[in-house]
C-alpha positions in Angstrom: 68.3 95.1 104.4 68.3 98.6 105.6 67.8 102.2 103.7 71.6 102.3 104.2 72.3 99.0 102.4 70.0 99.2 99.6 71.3 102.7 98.8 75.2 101.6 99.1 74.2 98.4 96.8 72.1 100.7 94.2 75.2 102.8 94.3 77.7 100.5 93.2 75.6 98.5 91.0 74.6 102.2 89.2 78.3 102.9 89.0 79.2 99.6 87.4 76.7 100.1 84.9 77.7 103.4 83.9 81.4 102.4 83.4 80.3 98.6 81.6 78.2 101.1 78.9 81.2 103.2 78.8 79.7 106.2 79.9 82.3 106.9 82.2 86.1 105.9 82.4 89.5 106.0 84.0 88.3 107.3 87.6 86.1 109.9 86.3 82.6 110.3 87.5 80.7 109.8 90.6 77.0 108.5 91.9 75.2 109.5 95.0 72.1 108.8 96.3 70.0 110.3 99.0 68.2 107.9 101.8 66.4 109.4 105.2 68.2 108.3 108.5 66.1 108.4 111.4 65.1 111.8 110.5 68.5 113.3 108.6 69.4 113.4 105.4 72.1 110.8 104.8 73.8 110.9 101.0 76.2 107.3 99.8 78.6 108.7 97.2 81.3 107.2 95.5 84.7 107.7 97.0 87.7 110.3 95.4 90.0 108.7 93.1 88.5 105.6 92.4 87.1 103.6 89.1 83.5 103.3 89.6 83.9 100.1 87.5 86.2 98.6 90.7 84.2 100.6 93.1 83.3 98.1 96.1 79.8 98.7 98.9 82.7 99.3 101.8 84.0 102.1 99.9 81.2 104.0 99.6 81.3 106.8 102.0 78.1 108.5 103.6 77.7 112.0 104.4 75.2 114.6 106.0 73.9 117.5 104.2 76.1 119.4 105.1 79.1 117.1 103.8 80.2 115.9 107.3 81.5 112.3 107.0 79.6 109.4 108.7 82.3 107.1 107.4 85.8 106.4 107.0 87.5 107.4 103.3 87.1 110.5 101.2 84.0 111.0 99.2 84.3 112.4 95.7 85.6 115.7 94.7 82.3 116.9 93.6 81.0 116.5 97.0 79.8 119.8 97.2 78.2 119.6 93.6 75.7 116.8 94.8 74.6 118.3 98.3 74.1 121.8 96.8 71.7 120.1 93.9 70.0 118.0 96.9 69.6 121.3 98.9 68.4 122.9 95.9 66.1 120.1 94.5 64.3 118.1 97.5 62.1 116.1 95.2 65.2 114.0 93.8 67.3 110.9 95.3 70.1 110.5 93.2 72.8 112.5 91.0 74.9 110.4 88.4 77.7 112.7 86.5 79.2 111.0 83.7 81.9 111.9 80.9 80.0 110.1 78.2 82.0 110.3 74.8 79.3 111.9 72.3 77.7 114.0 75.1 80.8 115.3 76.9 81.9 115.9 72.6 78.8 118.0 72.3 80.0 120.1 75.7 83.4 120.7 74.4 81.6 122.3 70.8 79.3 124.8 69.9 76.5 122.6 69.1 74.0 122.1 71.5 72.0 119.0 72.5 68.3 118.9 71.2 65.6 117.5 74.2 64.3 114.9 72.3 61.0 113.2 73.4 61.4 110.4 75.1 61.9 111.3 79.1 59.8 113.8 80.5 57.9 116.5 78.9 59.6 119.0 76.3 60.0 122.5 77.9 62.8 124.0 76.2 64.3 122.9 72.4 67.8 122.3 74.3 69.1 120.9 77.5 70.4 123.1 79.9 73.9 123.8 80.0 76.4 126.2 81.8 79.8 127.8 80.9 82.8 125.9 82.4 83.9 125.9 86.1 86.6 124.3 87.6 85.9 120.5 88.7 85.0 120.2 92.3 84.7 124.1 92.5 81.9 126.1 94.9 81.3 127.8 91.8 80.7 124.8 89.7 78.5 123.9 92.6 76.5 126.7 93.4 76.0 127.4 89.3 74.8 123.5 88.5 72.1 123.9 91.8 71.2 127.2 90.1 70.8 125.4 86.8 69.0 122.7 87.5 66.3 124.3 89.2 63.7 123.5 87.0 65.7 120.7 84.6 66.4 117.5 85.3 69.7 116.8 82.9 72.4 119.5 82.7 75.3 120.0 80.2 78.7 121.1 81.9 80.8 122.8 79.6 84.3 121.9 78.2 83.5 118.8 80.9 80.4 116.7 81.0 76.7 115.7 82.1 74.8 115.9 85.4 71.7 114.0 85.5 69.1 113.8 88.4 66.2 111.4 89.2 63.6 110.5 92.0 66.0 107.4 92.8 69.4 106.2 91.2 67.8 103.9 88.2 65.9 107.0 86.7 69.2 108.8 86.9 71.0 106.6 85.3 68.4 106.0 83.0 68.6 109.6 82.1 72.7 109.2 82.0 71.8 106.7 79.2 68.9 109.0 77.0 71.6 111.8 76.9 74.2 109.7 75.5 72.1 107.8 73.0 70.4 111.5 72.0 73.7 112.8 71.4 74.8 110.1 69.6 71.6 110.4 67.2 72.2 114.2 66.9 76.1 113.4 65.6 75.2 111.0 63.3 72.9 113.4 62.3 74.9 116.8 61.8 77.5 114.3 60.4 75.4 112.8 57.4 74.0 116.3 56.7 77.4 117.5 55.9 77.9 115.7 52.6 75.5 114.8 49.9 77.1 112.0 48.6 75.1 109.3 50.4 
């Protein structure tokens, strides 16, 4: 099996995952992952408009760095949001942007997430997050690329999560740690507002 077809597979299979843990739904969020073609960058994302929990390996659709399409279909609105982060952050393989419930709760609040241990070092108390941008905006793009210069995980206001990883199974991985850490922390802020436990 080629770079190509393990990449498309690890696409789909990621993209299952996400929405079978429920960390995406409806048709929101996309996967990519990054894979060297005879010398160019090639990226398989998941196609516009489509459930990634129905998403099949023919749909996928492969583009350059520069976005040009390799394939038939149309990729995923936030096409531009994964090649600027690629451009931006050569050392990673794979973007997964999810909607998951408690994270995506904590983006649409004032609260922000605590960077728990538990993946990678701890830099900063909080992940990185930026003010809302319109989905599938240059602006979203460029600020997320700008943003995730020296982070791996990054908070979308008022919309959702970004995580990166050297291949699609650490990103997803991530995908997961934010969720569950999010989880902890509403629990948390929720038990500390009454004393009657």
């Amino acid at each position: 099996m080629s770079d190509k077809d393990d990449n498309i597979k690890s696409v789909v299979n990621v993209s299952k995952y996400l929405f079978e843990r429920k960390l995406v739904s409806g048709k929101a969020g996309n996967v990519s992952a990054r894979f060297n073609d005879n010398g160019m960058d090639v990226i398989a994302i998941t196609p516009t408009m489509r459930s990634l929990g129905k998403v099949k390996e023919e749909e996928i659709i492969l583009v350059d760095i520069d976005g040009n399409n390799l394939t038939k279909g149309t990729p995923s609105s936030e096409i531009y949001l994964h090649l600027a982060i690629y451009k931006e952050k050569d050392d990673i393989g794979a973007i997964v942007h999810t909607h998951s419930p408690f994270a995506t709760g904590f983006a649409f609040s004032n609260k922000r997430i605590k960077r728990l241990e538990g993946f990678g070092e701890i830099i900063s108390p909080y992940l990185a997050e930026i003010d809302y941008e319109k989905p599938g905006s240059n602006e979203l793009a460029v600020k997320s690329a700008e943003a995730l210069k020296n982070e791996d995980v990054l908070i979308l206001k008022n919309h959702g999560v970004i995580s990166t990883g050297k291949n699609i199974e650490e990103a997803c991985s991530l995908a997961e740690f934010v969720e569950d850490i999010a989880k902890t922390q509403f629990i948390s802020h929720t038990l500390n507002l009454s004393d009657s436990f």
